[in-house]
BADREN-983746 format. One record per residue (C-alpha): residue in one letter; residue number from 1; x, y, z. Coordinates in steps of 0.05 Angstrom, whole numbers, plus 5000, padded with zeros to 4 digits. Layout:
<atoms>
ATOM/type/seq/X/Y/Z
ATOM/a/NUM/X/Y/Z
...
</atoms>
This chain:
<atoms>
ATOM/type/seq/X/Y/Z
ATOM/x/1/5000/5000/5000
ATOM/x/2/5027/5067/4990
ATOM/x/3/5040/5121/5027
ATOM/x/4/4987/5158/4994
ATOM/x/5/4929/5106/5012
ATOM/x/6/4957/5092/5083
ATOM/x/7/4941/5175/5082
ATOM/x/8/4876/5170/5052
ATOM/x/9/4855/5106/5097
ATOM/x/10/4872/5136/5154
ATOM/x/11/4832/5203/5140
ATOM/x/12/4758/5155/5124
ATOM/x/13/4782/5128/5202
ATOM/x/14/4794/5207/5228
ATOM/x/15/4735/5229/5188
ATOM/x/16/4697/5171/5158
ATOM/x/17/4671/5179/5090
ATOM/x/18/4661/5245/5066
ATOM/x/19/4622/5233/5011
ATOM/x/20/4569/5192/5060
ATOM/x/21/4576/5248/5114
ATOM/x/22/4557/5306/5069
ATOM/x/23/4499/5266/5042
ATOM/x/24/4479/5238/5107
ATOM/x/25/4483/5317/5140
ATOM/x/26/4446/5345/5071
ATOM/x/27/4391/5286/5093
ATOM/x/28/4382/5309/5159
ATOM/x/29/4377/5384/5136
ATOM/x/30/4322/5363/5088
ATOM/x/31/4284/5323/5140
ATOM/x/32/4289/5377/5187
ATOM/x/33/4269/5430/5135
ATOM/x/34/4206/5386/5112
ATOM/x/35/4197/5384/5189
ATOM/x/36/4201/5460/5207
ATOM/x/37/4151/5468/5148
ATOM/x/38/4096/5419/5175
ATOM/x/39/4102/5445/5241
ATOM/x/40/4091/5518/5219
ATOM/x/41/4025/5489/5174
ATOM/x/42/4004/5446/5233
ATOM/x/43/4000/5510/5277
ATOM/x/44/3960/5546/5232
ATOM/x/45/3918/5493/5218
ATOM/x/46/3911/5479/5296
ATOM/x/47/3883/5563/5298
ATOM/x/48/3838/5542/5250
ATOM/x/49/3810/5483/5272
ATOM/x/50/3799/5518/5345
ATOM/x/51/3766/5591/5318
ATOM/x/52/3715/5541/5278
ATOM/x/53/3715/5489/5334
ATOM/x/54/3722/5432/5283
ATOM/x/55/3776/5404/5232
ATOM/x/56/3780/5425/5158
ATOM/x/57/3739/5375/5124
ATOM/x/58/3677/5379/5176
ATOM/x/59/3679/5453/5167
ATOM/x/60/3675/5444/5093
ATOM/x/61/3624/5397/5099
ATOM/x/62/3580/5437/5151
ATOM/x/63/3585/5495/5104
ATOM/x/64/3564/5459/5049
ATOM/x/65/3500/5422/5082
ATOM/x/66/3485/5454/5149
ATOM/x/67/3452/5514/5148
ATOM/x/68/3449/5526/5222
ATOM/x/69/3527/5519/5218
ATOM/x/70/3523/5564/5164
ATOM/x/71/3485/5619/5198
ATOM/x/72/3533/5606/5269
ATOM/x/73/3596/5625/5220
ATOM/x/74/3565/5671/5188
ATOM/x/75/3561/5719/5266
ATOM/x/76/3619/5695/5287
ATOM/x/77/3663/5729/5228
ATOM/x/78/3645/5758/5162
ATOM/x/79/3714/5739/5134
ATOM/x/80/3696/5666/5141
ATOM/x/81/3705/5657/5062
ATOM/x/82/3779/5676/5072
ATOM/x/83/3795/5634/5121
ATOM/x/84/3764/5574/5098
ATOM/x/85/3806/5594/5038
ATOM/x/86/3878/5597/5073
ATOM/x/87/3857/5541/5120
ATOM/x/88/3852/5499/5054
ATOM/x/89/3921/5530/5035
ATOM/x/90/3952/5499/5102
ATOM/x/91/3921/5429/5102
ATOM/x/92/3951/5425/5023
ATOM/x/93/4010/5454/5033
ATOM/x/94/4022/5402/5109
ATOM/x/95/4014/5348/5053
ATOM/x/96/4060/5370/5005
ATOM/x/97/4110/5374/5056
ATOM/x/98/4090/5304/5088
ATOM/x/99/4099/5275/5019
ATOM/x/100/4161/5313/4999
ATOM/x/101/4198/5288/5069
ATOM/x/102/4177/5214/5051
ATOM/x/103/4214/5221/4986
ATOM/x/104/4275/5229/5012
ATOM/x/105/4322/5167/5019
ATOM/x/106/4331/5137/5098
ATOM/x/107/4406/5131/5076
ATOM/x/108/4444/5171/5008
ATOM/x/109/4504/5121/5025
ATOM/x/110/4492/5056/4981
</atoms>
């Protein structure tokens, strides 16, 4: 072995693999930015969902077929429109996010 490999082998001991450490640390920063983005739609969504006492889809629903819902929203706020609107917007965008952090590989390093 040369002294050049003996250098190299003993830098993947020091350091391990670089090439699996940067992928393994870019990994983590995905997961954790897919993370950080869920939370922040899961808090509005968790506003929502306590304003309109319900979840997303029974609000939807109520709106849709019960008029005495319809008529309670209706006092409560006139700007019930808009936030049925960007409530949608959060429960999508939670999703993507969901879906974009199960795309990414448990391990880069095959």
């Amino acid at each position: 072995m040369s002294a050049k490999e003996k250098a190299n082998n003993k830098k993947k001991r020091l350091f391990g693999d670089v090439e699996r450490v940067v992928k393994d640390a870019l990994r983590a920063y995905l997961v954790e930015q897919c993370q950080h983005r869920i939370g922040q739609a899961a808090a509005k969504i968790e506003a929502y969902n306590q304003k309109y006492e319900c979840d997303y889809h029974n609000f939807k629903q109520s709106v849709q077929s019960d008029e005495d819902f319809l008529i309670k929203i209706e006092a409560q706020t006139s700007l019930w429109e808009e936030d049925a609107m960007e409530w949608e917007y959060w429960v999508e965008e939670k999703q993507t996010w969901q879906d974009r952090r199960e795309t990414i590989p448990q391990s880069y390093y095959l």
